[in-house]
Legacy VTK file of the C-alpha trace (Angstrom):
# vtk DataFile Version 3.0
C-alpha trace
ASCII
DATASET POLYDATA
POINTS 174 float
20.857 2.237 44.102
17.401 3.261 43.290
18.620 5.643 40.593
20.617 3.663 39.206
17.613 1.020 38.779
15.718 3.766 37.577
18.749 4.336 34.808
18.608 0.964 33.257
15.027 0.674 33.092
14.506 3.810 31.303
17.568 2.458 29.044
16.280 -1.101 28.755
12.523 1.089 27.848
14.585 3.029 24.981
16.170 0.140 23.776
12.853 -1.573 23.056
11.142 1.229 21.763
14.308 1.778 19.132
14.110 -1.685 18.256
10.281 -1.636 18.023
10.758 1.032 15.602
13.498 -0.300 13.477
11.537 -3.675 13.111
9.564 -2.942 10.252
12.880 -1.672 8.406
11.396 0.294 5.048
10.041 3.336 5.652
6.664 4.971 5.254
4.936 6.986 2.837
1.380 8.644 2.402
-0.538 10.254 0.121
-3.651 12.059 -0.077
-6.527 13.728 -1.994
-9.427 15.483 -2.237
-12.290 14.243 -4.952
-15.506 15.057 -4.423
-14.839 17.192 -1.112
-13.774 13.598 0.707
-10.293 12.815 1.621
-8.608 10.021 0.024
-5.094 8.453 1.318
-2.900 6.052 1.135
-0.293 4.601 3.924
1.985 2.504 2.660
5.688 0.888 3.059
8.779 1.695 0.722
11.267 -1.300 0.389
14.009 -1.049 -1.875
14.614 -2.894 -4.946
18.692 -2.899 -3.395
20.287 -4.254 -6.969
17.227 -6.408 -8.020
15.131 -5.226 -10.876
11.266 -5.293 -9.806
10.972 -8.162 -12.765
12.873 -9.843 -10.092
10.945 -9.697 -7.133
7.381 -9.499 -9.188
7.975 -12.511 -10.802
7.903 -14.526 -7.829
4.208 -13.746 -7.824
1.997 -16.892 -9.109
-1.376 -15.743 -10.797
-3.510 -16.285 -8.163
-0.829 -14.257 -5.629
-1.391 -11.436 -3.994
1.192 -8.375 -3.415
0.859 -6.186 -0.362
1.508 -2.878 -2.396
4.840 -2.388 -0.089
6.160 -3.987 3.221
6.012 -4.470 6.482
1.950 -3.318 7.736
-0.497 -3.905 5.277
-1.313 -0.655 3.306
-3.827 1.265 4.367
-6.315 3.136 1.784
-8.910 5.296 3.273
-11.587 7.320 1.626
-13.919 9.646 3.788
-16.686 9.361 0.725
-17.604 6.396 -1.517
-15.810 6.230 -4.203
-16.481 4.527 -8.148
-13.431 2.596 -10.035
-14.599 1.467 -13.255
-18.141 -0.243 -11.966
-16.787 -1.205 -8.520
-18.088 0.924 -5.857
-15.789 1.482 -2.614
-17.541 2.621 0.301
-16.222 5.099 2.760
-14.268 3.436 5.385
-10.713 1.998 5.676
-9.350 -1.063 4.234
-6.073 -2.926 2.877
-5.018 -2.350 -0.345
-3.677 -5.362 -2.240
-2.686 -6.144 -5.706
-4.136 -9.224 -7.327
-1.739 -10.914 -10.103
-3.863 -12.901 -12.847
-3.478 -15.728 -14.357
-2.778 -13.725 -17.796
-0.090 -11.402 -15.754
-2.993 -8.501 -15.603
-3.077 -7.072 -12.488
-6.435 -5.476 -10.013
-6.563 -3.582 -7.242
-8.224 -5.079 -4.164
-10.147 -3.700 -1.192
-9.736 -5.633 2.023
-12.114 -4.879 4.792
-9.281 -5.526 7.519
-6.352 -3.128 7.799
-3.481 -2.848 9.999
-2.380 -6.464 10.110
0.919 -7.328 8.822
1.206 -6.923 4.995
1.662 -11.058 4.842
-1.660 -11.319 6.577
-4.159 -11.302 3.806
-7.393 -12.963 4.704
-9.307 -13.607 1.139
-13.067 -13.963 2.824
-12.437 -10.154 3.969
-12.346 -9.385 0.415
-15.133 -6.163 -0.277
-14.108 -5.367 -4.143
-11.449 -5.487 -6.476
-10.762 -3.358 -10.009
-8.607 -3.310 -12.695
-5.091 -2.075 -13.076
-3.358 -0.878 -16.079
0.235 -1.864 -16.393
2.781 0.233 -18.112
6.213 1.020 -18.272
7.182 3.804 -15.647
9.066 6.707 -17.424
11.044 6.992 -14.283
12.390 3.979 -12.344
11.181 4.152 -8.873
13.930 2.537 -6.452
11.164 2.439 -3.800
7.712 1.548 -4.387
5.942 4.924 -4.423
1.942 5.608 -4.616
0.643 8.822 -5.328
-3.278 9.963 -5.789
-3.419 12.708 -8.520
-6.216 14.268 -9.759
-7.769 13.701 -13.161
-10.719 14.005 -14.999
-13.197 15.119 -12.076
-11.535 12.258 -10.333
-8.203 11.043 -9.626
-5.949 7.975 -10.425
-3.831 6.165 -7.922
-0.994 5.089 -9.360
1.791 2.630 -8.126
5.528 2.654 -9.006
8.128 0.254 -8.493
11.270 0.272 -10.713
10.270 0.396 -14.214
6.515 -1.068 -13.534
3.655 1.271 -13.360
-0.025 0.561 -12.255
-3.127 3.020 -12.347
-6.477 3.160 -11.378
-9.098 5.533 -12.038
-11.606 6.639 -9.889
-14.583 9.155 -9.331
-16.344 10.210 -6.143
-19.988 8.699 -6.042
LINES 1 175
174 0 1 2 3 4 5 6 7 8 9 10 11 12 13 14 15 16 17 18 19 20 21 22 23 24 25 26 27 28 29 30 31 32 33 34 35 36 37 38 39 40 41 42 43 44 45 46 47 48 49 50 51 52 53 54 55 56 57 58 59 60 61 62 63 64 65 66 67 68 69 70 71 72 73 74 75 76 77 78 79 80 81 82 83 84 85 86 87 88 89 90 91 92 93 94 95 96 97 98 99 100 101 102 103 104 105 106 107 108 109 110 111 112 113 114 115 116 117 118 119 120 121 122 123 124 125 126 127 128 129 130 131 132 133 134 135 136 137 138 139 140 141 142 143 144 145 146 147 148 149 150 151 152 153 154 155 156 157 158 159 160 161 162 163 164 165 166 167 168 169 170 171 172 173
């Protein structure tokens, strides 16, 4: 009897660590970099656009709205140095990462001094600094939103794809 007690707990513990993990559905990506000598990354989840075009899930964005740059837990942008995107400075540390949809369909990039919540769970008074994104069209289509940190011009750009929508940031070490 004991071992068979011992049997469905350790399949009732399986069971909720499989569903635990199948929860937050998309999966994960990361990226990472090195500017400056400091280590820059990005965690982030990967839905699918399954059919839609990214017009169609975008465009239920209001300017104003924010977009958690994936699904599921917020993403998560570190940077082990402070870093300079346009005239913003980011400080070392670990934030949210969050795109910002403006009233003229522009887009920035902003910095969210709490990380780890769930991606719908964006707190605006936590907001440290926010900087422009350039939109263009992707020359790829991305099924999955996919970010990538590439190095250019001393610096690096992060860049996020999602069907045929691209947006970039520059950025320096400081």
């Amino acid at each position: 009897m004991k071992q068979f007690l011992i049997a469905v707990l350790a399949v009732g513990l399986l069971t909720i660590v499989a569903e635990s993990a199948l929860a937050q559905g998309s999966s994960r990506g990361k990226t990472s970099l090195s500017v400056g000598g400091k280590t820059v990354s990005v965690e982030y989840g990967r839905p699918s656009l399954n059919g839609k075009t990214v017009a169609q899930e975008i465009d239920r964005l209001k300017p104003g709205d924010f977009w958690r740059l994936g699904a599921n837990k917020s993403t998560t942008f570190s940077t082990a140095g402070d870093l300079q995107f346009g005239d913003v400075t980011v400080p070392a540390g670990e934030y949210s990462l969050w795109a910002q949809r403006g009233e003229d369909n522009s887009w920035k990039l902003v910095f969210n001094k709490q990380h780890g919540q769930w991606g719908t769970e964006h707190d605006v008074s936590q907001d440290l600094a926010s900087a422009p994104l350039e939109e263009t069209k992707a020359s790829n289509s991305a099924e999955q939103v996919t970010i990538t940190l590439t190095k250019a011009g001393g610096g690096g750009v992060i860049a996020i794809l999602w069907g045929d929508m691209k947006l970039t940031a520059n950025f320096k070490a400081k």
